[in-house]
Backbone bond lengths (Angstrom), bond angles and torsions (degrees), N, CA, C in turn:
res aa  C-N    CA-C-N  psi(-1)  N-CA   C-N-CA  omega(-1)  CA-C   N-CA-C  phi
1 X - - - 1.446 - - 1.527 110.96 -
2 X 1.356 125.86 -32.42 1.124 121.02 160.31 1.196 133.43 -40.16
3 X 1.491 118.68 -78.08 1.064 136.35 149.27 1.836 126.19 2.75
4 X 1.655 100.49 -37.62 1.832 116.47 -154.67 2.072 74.75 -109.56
5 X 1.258 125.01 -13.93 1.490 103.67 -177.56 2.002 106.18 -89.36
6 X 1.729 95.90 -31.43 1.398 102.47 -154.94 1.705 80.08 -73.02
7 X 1.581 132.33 -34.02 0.959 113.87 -172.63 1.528 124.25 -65.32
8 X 1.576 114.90 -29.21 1.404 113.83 -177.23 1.916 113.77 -74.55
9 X 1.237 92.88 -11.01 1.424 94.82 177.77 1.369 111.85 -85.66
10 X 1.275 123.64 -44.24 1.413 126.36 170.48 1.156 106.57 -46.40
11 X 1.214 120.39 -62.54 1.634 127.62 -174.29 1.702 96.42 -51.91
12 X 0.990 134.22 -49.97 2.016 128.26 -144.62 2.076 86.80 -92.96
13 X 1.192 107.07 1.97 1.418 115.56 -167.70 1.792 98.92 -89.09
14 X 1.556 98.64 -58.21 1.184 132.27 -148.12 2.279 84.56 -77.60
15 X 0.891 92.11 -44.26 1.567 101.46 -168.87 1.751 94.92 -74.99
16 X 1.344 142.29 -59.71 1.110 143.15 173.81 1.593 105.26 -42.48
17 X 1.447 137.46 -43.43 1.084 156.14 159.08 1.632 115.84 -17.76
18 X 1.640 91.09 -84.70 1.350 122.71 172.48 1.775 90.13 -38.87
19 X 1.231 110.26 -89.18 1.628 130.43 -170.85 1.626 113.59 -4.91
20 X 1.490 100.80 -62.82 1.738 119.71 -156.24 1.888 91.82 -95.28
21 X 1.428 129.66 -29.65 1.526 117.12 154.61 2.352 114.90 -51.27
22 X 1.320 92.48 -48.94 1.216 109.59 179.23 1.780 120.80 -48.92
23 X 1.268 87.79 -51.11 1.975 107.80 175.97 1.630 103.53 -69.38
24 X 1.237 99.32 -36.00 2.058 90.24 -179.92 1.152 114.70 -102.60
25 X 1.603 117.25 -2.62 1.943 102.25 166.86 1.600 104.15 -107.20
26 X 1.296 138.04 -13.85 1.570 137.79 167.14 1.316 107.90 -49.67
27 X 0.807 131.55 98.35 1.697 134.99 151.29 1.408 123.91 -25.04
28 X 1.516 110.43 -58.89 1.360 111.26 177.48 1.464 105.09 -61.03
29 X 1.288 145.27 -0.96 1.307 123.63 157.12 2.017 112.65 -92.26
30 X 1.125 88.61 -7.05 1.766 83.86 -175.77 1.980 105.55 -92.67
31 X 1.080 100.66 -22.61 1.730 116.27 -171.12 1.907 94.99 -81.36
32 X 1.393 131.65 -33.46 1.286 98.59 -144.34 1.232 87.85 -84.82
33 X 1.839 113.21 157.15 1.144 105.03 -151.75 1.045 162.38 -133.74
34 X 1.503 98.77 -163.90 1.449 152.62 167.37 0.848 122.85 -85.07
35 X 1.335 118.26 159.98 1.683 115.80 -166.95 1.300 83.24 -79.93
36 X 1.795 107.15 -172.58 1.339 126.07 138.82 0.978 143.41 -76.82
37 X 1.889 125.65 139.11 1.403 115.38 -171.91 1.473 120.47 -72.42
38 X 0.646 141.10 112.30 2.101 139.20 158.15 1.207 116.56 20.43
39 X 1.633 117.45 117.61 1.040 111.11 -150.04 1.812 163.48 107.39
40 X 1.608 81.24 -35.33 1.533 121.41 -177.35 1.840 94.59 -80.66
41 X 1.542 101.65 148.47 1.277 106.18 159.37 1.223 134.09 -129.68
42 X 1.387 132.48 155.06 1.661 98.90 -163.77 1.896 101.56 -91.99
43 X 1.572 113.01 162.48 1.769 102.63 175.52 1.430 99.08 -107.97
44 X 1.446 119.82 -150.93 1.425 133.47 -171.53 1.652 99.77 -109.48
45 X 1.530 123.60 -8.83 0.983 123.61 167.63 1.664 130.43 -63.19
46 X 1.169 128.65 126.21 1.501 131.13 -162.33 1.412 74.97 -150.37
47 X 1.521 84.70 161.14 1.869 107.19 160.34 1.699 86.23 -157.54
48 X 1.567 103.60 173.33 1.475 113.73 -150.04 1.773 90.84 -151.74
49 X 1.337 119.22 100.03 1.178 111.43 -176.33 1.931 99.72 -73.35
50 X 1.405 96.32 141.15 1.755 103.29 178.12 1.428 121.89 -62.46
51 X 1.581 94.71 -37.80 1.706 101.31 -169.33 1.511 109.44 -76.84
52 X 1.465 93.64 -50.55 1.971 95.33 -174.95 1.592 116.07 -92.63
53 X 1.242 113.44 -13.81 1.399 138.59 172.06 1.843 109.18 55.85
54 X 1.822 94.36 43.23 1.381 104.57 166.87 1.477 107.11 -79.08
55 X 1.318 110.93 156.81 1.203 119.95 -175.05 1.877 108.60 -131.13
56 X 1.324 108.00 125.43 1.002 130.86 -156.97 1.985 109.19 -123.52
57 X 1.564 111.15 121.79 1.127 94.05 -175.91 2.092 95.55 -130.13
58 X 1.663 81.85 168.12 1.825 83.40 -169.29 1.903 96.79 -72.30
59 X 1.284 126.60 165.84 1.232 132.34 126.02 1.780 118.03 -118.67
60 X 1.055 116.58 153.03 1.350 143.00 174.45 1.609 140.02 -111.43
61 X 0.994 106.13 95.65 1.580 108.63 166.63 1.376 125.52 -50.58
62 X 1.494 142.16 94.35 1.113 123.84 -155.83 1.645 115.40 -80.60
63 X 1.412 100.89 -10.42 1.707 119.82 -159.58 1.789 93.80 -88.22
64 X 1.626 101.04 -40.99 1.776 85.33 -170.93 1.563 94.41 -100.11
65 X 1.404 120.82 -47.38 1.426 115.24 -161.17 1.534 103.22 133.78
66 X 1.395 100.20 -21.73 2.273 92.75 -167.75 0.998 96.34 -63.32
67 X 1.836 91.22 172.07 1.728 104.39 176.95 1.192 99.54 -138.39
68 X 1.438 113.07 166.15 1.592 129.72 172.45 1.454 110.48 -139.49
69 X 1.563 103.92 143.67 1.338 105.80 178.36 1.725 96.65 -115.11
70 X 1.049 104.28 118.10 1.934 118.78 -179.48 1.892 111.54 -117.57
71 X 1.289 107.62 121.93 1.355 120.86 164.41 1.264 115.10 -56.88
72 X 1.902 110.32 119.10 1.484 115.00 175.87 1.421 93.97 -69.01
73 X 1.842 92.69 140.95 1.661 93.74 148.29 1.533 125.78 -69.43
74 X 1.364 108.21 -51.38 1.319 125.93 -177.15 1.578 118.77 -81.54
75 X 1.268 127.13 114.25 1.501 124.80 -166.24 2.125 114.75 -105.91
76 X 1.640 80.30 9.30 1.632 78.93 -177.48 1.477 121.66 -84.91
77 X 1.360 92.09 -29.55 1.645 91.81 170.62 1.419 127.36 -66.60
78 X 1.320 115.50 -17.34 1.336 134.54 168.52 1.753 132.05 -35.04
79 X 1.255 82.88 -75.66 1.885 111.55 -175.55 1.389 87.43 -91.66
């Protein structure tokens, strides 16, 4: 019976592990937002989630090509 406890702890260890590596290399948790970095431009692209009715617009690097998806503060200009 030991053995079946030290194992669930390893495991809830091993999974908490995974988790908090996961939360600091995902982007979409470091981007939502944030301004934009230098450089960036904003497009005409938005999307509008239905359920939470955040509103999300593209920016663009024109020099490399990346993209970012950044949470408007302001939603009036939108609709």
């Amino acid at each position: 019976m030991k053995w079946f406890i030290y194992y669930l702890a390893f495991q809830l260890t091993l999974v908490l592990i995974f988790w908090v590596i996961s939360k600091r290399k995902d982007k979409r948790y470091n981007a939502a937002g944030s301004a934009p970095a230098e450089g960036f431009e904003p497009t005409q692209e938005v999307s509008i989630d239905p359920v939470t009715q955040v509103v999300t617009r593209v920016y663009v690097n024109p020099n490399t090509g990346e993209r970012k998806y950044i949470e408007e503060k302001n939603n009036e200009n939108i609709r």
